[in-house]
Residue frames as qw, qx, qy, qz and C-alpha x, y, z in Angstrom:
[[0.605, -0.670, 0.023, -0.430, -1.66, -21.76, -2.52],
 [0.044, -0.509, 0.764, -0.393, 0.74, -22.61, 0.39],
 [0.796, -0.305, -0.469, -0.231, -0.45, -26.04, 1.70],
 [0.620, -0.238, -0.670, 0.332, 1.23, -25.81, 4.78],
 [0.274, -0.594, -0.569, 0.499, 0.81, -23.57, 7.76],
 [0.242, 0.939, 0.078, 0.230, -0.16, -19.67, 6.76],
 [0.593, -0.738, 0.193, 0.258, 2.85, -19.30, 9.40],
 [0.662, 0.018, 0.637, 0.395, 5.33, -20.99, 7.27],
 [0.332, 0.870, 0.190, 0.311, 3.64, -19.42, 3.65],
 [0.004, 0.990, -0.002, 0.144, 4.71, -15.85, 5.55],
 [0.611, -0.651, 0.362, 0.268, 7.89, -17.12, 6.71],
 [0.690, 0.098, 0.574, 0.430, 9.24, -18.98, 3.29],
 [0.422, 0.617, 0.444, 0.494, 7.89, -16.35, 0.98],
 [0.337, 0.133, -0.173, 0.916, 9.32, -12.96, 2.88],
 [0.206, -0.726, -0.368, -0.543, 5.57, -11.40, 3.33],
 [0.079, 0.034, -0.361, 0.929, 4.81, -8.74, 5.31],
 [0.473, 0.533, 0.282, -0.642, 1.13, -7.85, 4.27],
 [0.166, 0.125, 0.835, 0.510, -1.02, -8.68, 1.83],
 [0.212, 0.439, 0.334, -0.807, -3.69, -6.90, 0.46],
 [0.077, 0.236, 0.895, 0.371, -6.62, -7.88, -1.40],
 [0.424, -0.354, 0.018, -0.833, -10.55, -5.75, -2.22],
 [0.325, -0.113, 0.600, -0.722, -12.43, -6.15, 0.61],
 [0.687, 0.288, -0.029, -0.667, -15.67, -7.50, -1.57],
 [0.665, 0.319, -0.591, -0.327, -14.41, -10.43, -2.92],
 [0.888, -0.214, -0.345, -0.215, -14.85, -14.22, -2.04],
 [0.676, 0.162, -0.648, 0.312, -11.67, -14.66, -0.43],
 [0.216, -0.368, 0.385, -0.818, -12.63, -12.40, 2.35],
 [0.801, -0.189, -0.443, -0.356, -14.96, -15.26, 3.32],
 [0.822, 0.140, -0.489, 0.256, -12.12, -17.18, 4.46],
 [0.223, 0.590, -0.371, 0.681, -10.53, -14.55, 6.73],
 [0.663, -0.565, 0.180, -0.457, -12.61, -14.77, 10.26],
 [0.996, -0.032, -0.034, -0.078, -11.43, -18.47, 10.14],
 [0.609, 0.509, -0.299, 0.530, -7.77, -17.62, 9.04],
 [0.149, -0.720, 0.252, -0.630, -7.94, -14.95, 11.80],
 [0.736, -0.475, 0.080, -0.477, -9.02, -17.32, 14.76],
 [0.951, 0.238, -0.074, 0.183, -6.91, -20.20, 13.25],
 [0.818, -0.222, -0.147, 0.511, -3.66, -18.51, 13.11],
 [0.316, -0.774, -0.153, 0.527, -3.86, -15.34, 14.93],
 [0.527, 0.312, 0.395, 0.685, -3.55, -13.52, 11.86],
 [0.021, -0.557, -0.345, 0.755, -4.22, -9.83, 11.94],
 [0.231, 0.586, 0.640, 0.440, -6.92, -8.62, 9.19],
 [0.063, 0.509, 0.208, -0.833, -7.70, -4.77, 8.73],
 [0.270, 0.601, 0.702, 0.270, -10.24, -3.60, 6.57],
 [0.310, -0.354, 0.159, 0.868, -10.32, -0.13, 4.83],
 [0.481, 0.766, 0.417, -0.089, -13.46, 1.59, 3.05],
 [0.328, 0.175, 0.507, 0.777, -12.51, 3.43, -0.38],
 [0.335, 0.087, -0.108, -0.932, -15.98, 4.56, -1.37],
 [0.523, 0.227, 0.775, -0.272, -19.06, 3.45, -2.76],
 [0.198, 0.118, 0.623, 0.748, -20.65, 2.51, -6.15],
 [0.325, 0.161, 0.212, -0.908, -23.10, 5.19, -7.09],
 [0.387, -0.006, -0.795, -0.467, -24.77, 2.55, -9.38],
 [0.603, -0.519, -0.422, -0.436, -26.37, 0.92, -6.23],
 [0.332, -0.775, 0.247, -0.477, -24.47, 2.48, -3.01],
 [0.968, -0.227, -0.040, 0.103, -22.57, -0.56, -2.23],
 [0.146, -0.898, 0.411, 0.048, -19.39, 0.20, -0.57],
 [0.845, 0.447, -0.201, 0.215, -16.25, -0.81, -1.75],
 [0.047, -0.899, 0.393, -0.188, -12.26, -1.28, -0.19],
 [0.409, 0.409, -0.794, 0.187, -9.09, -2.86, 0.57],
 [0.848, -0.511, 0.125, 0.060, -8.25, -5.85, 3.28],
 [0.488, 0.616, -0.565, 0.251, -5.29, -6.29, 4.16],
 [0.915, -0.394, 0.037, -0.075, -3.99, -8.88, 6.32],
 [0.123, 0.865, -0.457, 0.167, -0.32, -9.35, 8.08],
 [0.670, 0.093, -0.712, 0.186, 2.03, -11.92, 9.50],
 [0.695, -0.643, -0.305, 0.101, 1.62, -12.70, 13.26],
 [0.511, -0.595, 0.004, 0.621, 2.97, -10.04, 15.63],
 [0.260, 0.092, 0.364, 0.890, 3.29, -7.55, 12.58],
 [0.072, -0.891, -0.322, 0.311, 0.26, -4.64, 13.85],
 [0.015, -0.839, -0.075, 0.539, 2.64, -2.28, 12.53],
 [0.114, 0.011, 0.659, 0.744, 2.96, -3.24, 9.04],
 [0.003, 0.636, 0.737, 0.231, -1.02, -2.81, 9.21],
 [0.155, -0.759, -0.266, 0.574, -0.74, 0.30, 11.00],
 [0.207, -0.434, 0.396, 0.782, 1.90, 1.86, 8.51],
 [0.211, 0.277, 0.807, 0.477, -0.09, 0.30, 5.44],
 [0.067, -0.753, -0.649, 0.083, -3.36, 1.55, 6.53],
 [0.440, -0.777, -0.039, 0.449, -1.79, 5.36, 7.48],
 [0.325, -0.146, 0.469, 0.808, -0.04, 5.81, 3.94]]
């Protein structure tokens, strides 16, 4: 994990997007990330499990000022 700004992280390590399921814990974190540093976060149903109808799908979440790697991602 990057310990210094998420800015920085997306600068030093080339990212564009990152994409992770939608269900899991780390999504927790995001609202905070988002508000913090003006990160942009899209979310993307899949389906659902027929087991017990809980829906299921990607996040995906871009460097600042990059909307249209989330567009393009989202749109493939």
């Amino acid at each position: 994990m990057c310990k210094l700004s998420q800015e920085s992280c997306w600068r030093n390590h080339c990212l564009w997007l990152v994409s992770m399921s939608s269900s899991g814990r780390l999504m927790d974190l995001y609202p905070s990330l988002q508000l913090q540093e003006d990160i942009q976060i899209a979310a993307m149903p899949l389906s659902y499990l027929e087991c017990n109808g809980r829906p299921f799908g990607i996040a995906a979440m871009a460097a600042r000022n990059r909307e249209d790697v989330l567009l393009r991602f989202m749109s493939a």
